[in-house]
C-alpha positions as CSV (number, residue, x, y, z in Angstrom):
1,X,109.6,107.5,48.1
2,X,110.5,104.8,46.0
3,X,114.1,105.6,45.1
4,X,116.9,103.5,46.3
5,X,119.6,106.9,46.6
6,X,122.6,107.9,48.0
7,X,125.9,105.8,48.2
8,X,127.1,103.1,50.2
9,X,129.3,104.3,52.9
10,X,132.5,102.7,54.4
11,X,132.8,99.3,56.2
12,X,130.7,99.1,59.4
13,X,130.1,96.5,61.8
14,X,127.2,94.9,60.4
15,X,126.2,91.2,60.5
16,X,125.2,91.8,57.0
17,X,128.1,90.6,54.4
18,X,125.8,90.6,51.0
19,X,122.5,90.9,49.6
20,X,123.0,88.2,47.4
21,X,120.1,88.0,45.5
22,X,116.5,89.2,44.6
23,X,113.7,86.9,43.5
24,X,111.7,88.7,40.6
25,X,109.3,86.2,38.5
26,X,108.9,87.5,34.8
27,X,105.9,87.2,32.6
28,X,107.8,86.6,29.1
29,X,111.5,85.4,29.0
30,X,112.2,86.5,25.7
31,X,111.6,90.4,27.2
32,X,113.5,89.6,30.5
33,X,116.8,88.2,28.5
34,X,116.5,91.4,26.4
35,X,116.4,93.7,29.4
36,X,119.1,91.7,32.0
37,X,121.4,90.3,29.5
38,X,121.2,92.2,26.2
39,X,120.4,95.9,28.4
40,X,122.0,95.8,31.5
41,X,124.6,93.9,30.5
42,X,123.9,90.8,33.0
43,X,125.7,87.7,32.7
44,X,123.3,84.3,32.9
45,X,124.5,81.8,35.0
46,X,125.2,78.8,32.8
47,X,125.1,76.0,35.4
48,X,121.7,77.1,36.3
49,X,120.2,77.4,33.2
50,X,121.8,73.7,31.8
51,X,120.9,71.8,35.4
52,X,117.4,73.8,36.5
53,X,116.4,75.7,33.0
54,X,116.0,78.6,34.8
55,X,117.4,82.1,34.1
56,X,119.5,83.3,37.0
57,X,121.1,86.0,35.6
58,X,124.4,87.3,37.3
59,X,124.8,91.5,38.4
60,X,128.6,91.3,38.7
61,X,130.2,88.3,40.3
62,X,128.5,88.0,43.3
63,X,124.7,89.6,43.3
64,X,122.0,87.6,41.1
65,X,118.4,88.1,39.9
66,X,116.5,85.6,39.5
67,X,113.6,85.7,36.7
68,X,112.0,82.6,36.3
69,X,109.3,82.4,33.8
70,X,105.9,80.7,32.7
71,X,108.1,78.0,31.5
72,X,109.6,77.5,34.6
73,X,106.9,77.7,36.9
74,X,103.6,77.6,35.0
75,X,101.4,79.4,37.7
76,X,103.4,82.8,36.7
77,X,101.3,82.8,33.5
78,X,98.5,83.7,35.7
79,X,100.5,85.8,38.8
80,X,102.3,88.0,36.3
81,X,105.7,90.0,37.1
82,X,106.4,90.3,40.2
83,X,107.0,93.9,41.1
84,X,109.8,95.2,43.5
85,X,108.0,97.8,45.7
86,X,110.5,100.3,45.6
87,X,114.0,100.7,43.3
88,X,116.9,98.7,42.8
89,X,120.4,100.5,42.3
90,X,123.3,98.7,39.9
91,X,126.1,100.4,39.7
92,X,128.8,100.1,36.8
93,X,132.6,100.3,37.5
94,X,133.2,103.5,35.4
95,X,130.3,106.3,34.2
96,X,131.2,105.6,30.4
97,X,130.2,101.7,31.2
98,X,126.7,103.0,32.9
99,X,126.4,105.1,29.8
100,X,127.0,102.8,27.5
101,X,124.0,100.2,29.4
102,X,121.4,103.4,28.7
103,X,122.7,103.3,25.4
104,X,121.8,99.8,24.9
105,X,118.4,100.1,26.7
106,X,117.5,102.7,24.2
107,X,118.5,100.9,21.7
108,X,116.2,97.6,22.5
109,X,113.6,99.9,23.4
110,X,112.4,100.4,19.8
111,X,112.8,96.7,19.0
112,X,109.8,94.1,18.1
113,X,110.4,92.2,21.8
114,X,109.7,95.3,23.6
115,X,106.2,96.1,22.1
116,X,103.4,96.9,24.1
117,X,106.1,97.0,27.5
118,X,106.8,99.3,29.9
119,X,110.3,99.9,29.4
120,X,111.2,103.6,29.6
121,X,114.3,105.7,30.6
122,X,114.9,109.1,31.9
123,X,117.6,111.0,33.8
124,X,118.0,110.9,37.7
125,X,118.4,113.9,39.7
126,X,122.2,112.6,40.3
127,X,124.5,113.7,37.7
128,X,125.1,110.9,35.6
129,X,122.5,108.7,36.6
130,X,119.5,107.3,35.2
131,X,116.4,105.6,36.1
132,X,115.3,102.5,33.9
133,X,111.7,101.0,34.1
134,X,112.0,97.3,33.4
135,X,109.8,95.8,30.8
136,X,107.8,94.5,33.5
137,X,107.5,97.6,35.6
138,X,110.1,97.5,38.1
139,X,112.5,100.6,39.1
140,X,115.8,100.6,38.3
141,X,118.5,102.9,39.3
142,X,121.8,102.8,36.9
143,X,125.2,104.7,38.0
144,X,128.7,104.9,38.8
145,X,130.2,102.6,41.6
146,X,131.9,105.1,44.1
147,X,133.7,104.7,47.2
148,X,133.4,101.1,49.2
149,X,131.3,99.8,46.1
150,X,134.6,99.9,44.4
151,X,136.3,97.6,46.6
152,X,133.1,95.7,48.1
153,X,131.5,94.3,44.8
154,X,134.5,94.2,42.9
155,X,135.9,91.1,41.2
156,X,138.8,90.9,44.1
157,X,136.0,90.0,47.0
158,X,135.0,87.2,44.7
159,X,133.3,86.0,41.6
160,X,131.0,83.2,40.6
161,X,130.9,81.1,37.8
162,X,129.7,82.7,34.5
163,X,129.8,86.7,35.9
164,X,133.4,87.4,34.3
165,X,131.7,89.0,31.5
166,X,128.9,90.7,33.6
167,X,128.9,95.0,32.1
168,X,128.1,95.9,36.3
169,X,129.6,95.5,39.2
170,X,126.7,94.5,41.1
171,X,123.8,95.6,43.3
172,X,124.5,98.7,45.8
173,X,121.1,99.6,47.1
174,X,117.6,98.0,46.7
175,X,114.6,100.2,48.5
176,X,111.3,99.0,49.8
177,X,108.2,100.9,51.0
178,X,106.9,100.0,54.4
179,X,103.7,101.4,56.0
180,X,103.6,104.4,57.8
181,X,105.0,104.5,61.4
182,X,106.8,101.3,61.1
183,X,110.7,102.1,59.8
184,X,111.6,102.7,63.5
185,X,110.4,99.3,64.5
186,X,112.0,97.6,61.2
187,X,115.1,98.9,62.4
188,X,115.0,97.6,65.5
189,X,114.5,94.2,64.4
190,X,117.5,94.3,61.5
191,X,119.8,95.6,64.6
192,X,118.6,93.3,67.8
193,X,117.6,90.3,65.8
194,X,120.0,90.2,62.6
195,X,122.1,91.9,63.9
196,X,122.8,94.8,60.9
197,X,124.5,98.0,61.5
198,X,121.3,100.2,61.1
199,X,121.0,103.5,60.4
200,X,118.5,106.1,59.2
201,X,116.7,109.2,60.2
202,X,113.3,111.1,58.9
203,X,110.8,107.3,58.6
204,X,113.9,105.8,56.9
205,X,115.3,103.1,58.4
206,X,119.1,102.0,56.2
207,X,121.1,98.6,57.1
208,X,124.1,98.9,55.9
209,X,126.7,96.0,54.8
210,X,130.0,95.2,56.7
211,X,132.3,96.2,53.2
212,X,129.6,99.5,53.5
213,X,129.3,98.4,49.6
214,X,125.4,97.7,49.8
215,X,122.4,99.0,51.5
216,X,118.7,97.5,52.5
217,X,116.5,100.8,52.9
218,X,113.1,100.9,53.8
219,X,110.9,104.0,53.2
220,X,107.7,104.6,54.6
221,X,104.7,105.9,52.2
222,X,103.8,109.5,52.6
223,X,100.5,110.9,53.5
224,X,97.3,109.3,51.2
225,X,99.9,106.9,49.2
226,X,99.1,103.4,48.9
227,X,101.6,100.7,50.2
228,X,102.1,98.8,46.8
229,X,100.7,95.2,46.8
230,X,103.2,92.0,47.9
231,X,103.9,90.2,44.6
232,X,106.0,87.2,46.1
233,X,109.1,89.3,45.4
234,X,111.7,88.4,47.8
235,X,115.7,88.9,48.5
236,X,118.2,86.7,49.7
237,X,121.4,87.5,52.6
238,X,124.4,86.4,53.6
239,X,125.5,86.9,56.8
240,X,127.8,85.9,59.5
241,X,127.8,84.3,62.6
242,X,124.6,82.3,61.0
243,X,124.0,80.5,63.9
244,X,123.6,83.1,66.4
245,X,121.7,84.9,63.9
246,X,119.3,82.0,63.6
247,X,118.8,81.4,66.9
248,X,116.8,85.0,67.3
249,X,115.1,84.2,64.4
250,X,113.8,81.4,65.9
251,X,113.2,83.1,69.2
252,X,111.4,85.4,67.7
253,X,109.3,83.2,65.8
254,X,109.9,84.2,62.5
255,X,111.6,81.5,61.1
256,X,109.3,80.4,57.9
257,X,109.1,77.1,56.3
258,X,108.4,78.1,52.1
259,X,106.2,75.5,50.6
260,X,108.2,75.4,47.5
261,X,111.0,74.1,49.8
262,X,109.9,71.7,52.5
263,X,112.5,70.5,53.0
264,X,114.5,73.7,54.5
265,X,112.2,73.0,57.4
266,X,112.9,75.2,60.8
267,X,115.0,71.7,62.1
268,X,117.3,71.7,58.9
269,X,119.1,74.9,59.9
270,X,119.8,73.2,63.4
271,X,121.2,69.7,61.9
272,X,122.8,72.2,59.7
273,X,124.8,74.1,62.7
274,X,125.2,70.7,64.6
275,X,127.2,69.1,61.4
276,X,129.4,72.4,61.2
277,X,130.2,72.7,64.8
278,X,131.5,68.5,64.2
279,X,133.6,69.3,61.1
280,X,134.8,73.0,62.3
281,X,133.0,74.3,59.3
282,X,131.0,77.1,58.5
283,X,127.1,76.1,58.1
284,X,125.7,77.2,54.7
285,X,122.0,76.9,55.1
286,X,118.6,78.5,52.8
287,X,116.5,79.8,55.7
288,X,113.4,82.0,55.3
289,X,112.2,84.4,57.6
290,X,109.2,86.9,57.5
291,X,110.2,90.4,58.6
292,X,107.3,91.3,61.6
């Protein structure tokens, strides 16, 4: 239930236009840059690390991860990893450039940084493919970029600073287990409230990108599994028509004020939308929300 499969389908209409990032705390930098940069093939983001000294590491030119450590934040020393509950799908712009990322994971696998972690690889059920366990324990599904992911995380949609050297294209699909019962009701709120193209079927519920290059996909737990616990993990969106978007956030009362950032509080996003609507400008606003 925890795989992030299948592949991204063609462009839909979907509020959704990139999941641009996904928060994942590390334990031990030295292991993290080993994995993202040395393994993967990840890119860090230079102007991050010299202004913050903080390791966002880029996943092609647009998609991120960001694995801050003990040095960054001291109270990870005592929170640990946090754990992504479900997988997380990179895909590489040719098979022989996925193959060659395995290649490096098994090579760093038998190296001094990676005793005592839980790195492991093994083949996935899709020709090809491969699933990677992360040092830290999170999922990991490498493989080919087909079809819109081609096109729709591909340097011509746009690239950031630092990510001209990044070994994948980016992120396609990330999966996350939700409780039993609840996919249909997830899916609801994606659709009516976000306003994602939504999709789905057998306690599944998959929102689906505009370019159809990317996928959220929730999966409820089967009988007498466990939900896995909430580590602090979190993803970031971009999406368009923000301020109608906001507004049913805030409607629906899920607009959330993170303590680490007071100062994105619910009013910032409206001051935000007010100084666009005076310049004719797109608003470009951090908001958090808590999915009901």
């Amino acid at each position: 239930a925890r795989r992030a499969s299948g592949e991204s389908k063609a462009a839909v209409m979907s509020s959704l236009l990139l999941v641009e990032h996904l928060n994942l705390n590390v334990e031990c930098t030295e292991k993290a840059k080993a994995f993202y940069l040395e393994g993967l093939g990840c890119q860090i983001d230079e102007l991050r690390a010299s202004k913050f000294n903080a390791m966002h590491v880029n996943v092609g030119g647009m998609c991120q991860f960001h694995t801050a450590g003990p040095e960054n934040e001291p109270a990870i020393k005592e929170e640990g990893s946090q754990i992504w509950r479900g997988a997380i799908s990179i895909v590489y712009p040719t098979q022989e450039a996925c193959d060659t990322a395995v290649q490096r994971l098994e090579r760093i696998k038998g190296t001094e940084v990676m005793a005592q972690s839980k790195l492991a690889l093994r083949p996935a059920a899709q020709g090809g493919a491969s699933l990677v366990t992360c040092p830290f324990g999170n999922s990991f599904l490498l493989r080919q970029a087909v079809g819109a992911e081609l096109h729709g995380l591909g340097p011509s949609v746009g690239q950031r600073a630092s990510s001209d050297k990044s070994a994948p294209l980016g992120v396609a699909s990330i999966s996350l287990t939700c409780p039993a019962g609840t996919a249909k009701h997830i899916a609801t709120f994606y659709s009516s409230v976000l306003g994602m193209a939504v999709g789905g079927e057998d306690r599944r519920a998959v929102v689906s990108s505009a370019s159809g290059a990317q996928t959220i996909q929730y999966v409820e737990v089967g009988a007498g599994e466990e939900l896995p616990k909430y580590t602090g993990d979190h993803l970031c969106v971009y999406v368009s028509d923000y301020e109608a978007v906001f507004e049913r956030c805030l409607a629906a009362g899920v607009v959330w004020v993170n303590p680490r950032f007071t100062h994105l509080s619910m009013k910032s996003g409206q001051s935000s939308i007010r100084a666009a609507r005076s310049t004719n400008s797109k608003p470009y606003i951090r908001t958090y929300i808590r999915i009901p």
